[in-house]
NUTOR-833870 format. One record per atom (N, C-alpha, C, O): x, y, z. Coordinates in pm, whole numbers, padded with zeros to 5 digits, always signed. Layout:
<sekes>
XYZ...
</sekes>
This chain:
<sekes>
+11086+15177+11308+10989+15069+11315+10846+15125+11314+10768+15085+11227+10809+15212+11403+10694+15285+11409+10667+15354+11229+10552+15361+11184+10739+15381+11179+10748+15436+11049+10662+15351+11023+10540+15354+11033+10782+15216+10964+10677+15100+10880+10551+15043+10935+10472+14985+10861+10530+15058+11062+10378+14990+11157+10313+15111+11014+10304+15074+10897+10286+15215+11050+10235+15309+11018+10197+15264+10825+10100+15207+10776+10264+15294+10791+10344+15276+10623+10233+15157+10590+10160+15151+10491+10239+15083+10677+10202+14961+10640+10021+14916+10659+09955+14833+10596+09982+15001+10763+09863+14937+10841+09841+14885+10963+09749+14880+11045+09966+14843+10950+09981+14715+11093+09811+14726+11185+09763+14831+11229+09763+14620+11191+09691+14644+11314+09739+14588+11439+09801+14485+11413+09738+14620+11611+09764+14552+11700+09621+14494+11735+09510+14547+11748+09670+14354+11748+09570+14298+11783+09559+14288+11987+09671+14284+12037+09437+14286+12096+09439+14325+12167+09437+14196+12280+09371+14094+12262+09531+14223+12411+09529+14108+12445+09361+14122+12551+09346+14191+12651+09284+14053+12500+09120+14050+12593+09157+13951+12715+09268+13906+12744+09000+13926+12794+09031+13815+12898+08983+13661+12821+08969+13556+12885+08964+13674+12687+08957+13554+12613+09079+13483+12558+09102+13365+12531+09168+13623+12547+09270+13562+12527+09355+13513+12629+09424+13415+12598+09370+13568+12769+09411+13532+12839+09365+13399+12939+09426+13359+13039+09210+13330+12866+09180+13233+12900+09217+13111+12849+09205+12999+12899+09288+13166+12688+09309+13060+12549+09444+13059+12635+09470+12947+12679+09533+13158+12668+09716+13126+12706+09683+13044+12850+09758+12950+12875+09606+13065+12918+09604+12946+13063+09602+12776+13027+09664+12675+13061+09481+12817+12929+09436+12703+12904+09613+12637+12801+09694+12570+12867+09631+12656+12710+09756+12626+12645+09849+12581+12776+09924+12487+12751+09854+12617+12868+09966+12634+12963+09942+12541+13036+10043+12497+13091+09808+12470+13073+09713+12427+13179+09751+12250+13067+09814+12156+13113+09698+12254+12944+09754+12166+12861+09847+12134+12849+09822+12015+12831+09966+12142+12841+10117+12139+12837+10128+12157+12704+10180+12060+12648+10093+12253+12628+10089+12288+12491+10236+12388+12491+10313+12410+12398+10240+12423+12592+10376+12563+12632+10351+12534+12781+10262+12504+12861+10523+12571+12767+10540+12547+12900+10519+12684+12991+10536+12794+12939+10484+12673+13114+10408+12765+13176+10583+12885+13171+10563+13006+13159+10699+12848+13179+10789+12948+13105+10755+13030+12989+10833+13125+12982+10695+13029+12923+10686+13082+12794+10583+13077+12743+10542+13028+12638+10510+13169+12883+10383+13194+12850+10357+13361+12761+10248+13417+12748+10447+13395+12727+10428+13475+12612+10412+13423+12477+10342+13475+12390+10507+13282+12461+10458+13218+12328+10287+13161+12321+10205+13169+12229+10277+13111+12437+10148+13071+12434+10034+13221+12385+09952+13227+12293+10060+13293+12457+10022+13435+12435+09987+13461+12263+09876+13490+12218+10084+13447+12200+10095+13448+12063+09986+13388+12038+09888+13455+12005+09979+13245+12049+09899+13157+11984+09769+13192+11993+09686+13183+11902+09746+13244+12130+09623+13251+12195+09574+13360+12107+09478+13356+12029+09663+13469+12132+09590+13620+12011+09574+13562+11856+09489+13634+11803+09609+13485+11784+09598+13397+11662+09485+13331+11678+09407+13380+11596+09435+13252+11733+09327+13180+11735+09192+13253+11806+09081+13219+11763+09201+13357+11916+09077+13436+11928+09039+13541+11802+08925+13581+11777+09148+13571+11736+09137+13652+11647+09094+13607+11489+09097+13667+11381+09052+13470+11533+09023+13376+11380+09167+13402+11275+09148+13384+11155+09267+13433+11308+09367+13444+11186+09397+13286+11142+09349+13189+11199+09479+13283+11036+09461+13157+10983+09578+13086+11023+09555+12968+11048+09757+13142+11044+09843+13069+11071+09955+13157+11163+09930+13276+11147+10042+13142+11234+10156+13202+11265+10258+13151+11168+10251+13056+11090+10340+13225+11189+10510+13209+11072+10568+13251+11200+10540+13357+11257+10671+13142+11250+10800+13196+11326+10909+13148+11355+10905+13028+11380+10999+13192+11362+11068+13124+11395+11143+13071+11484+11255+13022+11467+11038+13083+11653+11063+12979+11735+11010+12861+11675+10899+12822+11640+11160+12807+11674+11129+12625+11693+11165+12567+11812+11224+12458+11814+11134+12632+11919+11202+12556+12051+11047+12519+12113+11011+12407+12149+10983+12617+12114+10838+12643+12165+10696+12626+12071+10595+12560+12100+10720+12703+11956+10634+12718+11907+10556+12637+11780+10438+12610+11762+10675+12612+11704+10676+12546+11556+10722+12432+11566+10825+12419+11499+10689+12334+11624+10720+12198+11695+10569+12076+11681+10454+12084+11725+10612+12014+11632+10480+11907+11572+10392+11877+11786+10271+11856+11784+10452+11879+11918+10390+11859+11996+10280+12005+12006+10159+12002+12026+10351+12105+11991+10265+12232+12002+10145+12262+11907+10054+12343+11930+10166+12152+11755+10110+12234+11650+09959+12102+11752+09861+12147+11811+09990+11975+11741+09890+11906+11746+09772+11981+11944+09655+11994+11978+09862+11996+11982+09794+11985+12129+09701+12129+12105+09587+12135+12154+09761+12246+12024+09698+12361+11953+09541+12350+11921+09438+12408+11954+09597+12188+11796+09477+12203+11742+09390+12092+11869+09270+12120+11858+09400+12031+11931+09333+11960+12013+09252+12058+12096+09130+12044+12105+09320+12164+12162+09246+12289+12266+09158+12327+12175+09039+12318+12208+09182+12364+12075+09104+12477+11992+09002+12438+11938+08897+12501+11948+09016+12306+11859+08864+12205+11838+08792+12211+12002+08694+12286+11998+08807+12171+12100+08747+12157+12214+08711+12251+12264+08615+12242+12341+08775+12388+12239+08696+12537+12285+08614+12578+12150+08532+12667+12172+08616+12547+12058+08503+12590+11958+08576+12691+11814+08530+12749+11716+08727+12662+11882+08805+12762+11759+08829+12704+11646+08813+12582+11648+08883+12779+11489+08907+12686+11421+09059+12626+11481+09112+12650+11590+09111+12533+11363+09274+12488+11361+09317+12622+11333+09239+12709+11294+09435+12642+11351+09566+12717+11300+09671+12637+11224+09700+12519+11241+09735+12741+11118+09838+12678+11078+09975+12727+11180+09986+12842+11222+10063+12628+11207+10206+12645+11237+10304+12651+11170+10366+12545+11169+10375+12776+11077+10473+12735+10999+10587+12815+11026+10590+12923+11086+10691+12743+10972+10843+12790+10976+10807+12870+10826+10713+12833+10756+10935+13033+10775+10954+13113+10763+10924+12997+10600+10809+12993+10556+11012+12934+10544+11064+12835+10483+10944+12765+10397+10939+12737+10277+10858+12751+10492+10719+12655+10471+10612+12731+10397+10536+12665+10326+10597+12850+10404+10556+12985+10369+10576+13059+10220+10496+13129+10158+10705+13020+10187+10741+13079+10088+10742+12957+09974+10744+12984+09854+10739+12820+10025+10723+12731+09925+10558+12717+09880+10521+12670+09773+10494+12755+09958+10359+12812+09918+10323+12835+09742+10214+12881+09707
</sekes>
């Protein structure tokens, strides 16, 4: 795995205390449930990091029309853009 990080570029993106203000806040919202505050985590490093969408394939937590909207509700109200939410599927019909 380290091979391909390498091979590839990969950058890690870093968890700051901005991001850990974006996963409270998600959590604080009922955007994710305070269980699975690593998914929120995700989101949070996606949207401080201006990226444009996640691809995943939690659909229990993550890729779920309540998560995509309450997402974009926090994120307009903290000053971020939207994100996209897509399944693996949604991506490739692109």
């Amino acid at each position: 795995m380290w091979g391909l990080i390498e091979s590839y570029g990969i950058t890690f993106l870093e968890v700051t205390t901005e991001v850990d203000r974006m996963t409270a806040l998600y959590i604080q919202e009922e955007t994710v449930s305070p269980a699975w505050e690593t998914d929120a985590a995700h989101i949070a490093i996606t949207t401080v990091n201006g990226l444009d969408f996640i691809v995943s394939l939690n659909f229990n937590h993550i890729v779920r029309p309540w998560t995509i909207e309450r997402v974009r509700r926090v994120n307009k109200r903290e000053g971020y853009q939207g994100i996209g939410i897509y399944k693996p599927a949604e991506v490739l019909e692109l």
